[in-house]
C-alpha positions as CSV (number, residue, x, y, z in Angstrom):
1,X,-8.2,6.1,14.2
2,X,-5.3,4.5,15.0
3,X,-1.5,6.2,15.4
4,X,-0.7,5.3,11.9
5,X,-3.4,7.2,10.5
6,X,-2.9,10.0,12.3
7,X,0.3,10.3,11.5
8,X,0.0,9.8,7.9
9,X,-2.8,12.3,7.9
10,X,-0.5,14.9,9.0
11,X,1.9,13.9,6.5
12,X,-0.6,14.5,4.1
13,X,-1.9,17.6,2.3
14,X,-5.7,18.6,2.4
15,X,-6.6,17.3,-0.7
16,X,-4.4,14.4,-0.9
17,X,-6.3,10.8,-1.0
18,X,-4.7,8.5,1.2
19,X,-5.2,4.1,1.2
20,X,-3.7,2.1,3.2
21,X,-2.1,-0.6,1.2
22,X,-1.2,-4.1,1.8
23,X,2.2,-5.6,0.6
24,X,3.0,-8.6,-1.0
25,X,5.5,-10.3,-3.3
26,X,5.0,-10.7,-6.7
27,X,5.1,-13.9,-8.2
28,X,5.7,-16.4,-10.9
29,X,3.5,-17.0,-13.2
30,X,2.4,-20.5,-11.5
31,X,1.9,-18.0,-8.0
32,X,-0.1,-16.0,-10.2
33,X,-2.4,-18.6,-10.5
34,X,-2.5,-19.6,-7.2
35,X,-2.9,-16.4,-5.7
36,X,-6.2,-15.7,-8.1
37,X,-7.5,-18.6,-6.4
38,X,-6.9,-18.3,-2.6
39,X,-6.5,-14.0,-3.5
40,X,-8.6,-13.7,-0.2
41,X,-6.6,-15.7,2.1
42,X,-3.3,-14.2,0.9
43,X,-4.5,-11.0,1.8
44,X,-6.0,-11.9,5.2
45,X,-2.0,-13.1,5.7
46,X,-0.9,-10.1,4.7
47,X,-2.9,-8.3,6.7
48,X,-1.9,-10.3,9.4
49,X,2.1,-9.5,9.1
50,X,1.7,-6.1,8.8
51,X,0.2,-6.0,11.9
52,X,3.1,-8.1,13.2
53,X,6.3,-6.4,12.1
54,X,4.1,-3.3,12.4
55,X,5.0,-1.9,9.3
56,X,2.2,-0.1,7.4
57,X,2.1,1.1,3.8
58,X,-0.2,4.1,2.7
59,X,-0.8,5.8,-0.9
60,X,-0.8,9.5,-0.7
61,X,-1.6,11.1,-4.2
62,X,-2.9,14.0,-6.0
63,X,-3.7,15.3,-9.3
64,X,0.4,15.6,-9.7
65,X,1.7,13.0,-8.2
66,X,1.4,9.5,-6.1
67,X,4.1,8.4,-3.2
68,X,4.4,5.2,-1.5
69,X,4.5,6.0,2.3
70,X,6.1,3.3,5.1
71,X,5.6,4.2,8.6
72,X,7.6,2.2,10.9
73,X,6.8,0.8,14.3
74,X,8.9,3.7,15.7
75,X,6.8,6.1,13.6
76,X,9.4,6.6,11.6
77,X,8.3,7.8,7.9
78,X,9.8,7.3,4.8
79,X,8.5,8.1,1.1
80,X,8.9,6.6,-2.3
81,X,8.2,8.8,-5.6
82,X,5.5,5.9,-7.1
83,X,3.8,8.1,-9.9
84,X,4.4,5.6,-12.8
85,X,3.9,2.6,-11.3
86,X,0.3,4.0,-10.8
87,X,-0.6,5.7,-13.7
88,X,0.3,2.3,-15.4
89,X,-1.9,0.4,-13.2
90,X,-4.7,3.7,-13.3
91,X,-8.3,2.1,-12.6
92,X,-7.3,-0.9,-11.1
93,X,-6.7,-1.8,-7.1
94,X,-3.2,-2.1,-6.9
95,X,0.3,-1.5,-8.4
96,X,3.7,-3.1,-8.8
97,X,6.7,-1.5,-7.4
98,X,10.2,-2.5,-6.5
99,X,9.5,-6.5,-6.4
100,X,6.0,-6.3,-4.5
101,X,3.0,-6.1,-5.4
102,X,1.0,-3.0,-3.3
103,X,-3.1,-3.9,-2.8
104,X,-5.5,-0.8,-1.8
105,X,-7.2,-2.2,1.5
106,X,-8.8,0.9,3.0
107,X,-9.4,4.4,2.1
108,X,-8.2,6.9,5.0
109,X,-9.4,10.3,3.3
């Protein structure tokens, strides 16, 4: 477990579920296209810049509600109110929010 996770699991509450996301930005239709067609590369890149800038995205939810977590590089943690945005996209992998698209990656607890 790395820092991130352990600090987003103390952020959390017992029975929260917590997945790390990655981030990405939505696109045209055309990207759409593209991006069904290379989806796994475009993830491995996203991947690879979170782990650059060092800024991680987790969703913490619960039978209430769902928030969109940012921990900076400093540790720094800052929360977003995403409950909508998810129970549009409910049964599916990821969600649009505020001009990005947010991808479950990993499942933390």
């Amino acid at each position: 477990m790395n820092k991130y996770d352990e600090k987003i699991n103390q952020y959390a509450q017992e029975n929260d579920k917590v997945y790390e996301l990655l981030q990405s930005e939505v696109r045209s239709n055309g990207g759409k296209v593209l991006n069904f067609l290379l989806e796994g590369i475009f993830s491995f890149g996203s991947a690879v810049k979170q782990l650059e800038t060092r800024e991680t995205f987790y969703l913490v939810m619960n039978k209430e509600k769902a928030e969109l977590v940012t921990i900076q590089k400093t540790l720094e943690l800052s929360h977003q109110d995403v409950t909508g945005p998810v129970q549009i996209a409910s049964g599916k992998k990821s969600f649009h929010f505020d001009g990005h698209k947010y991808k479950m990656f990993r499942k933390i607890k």
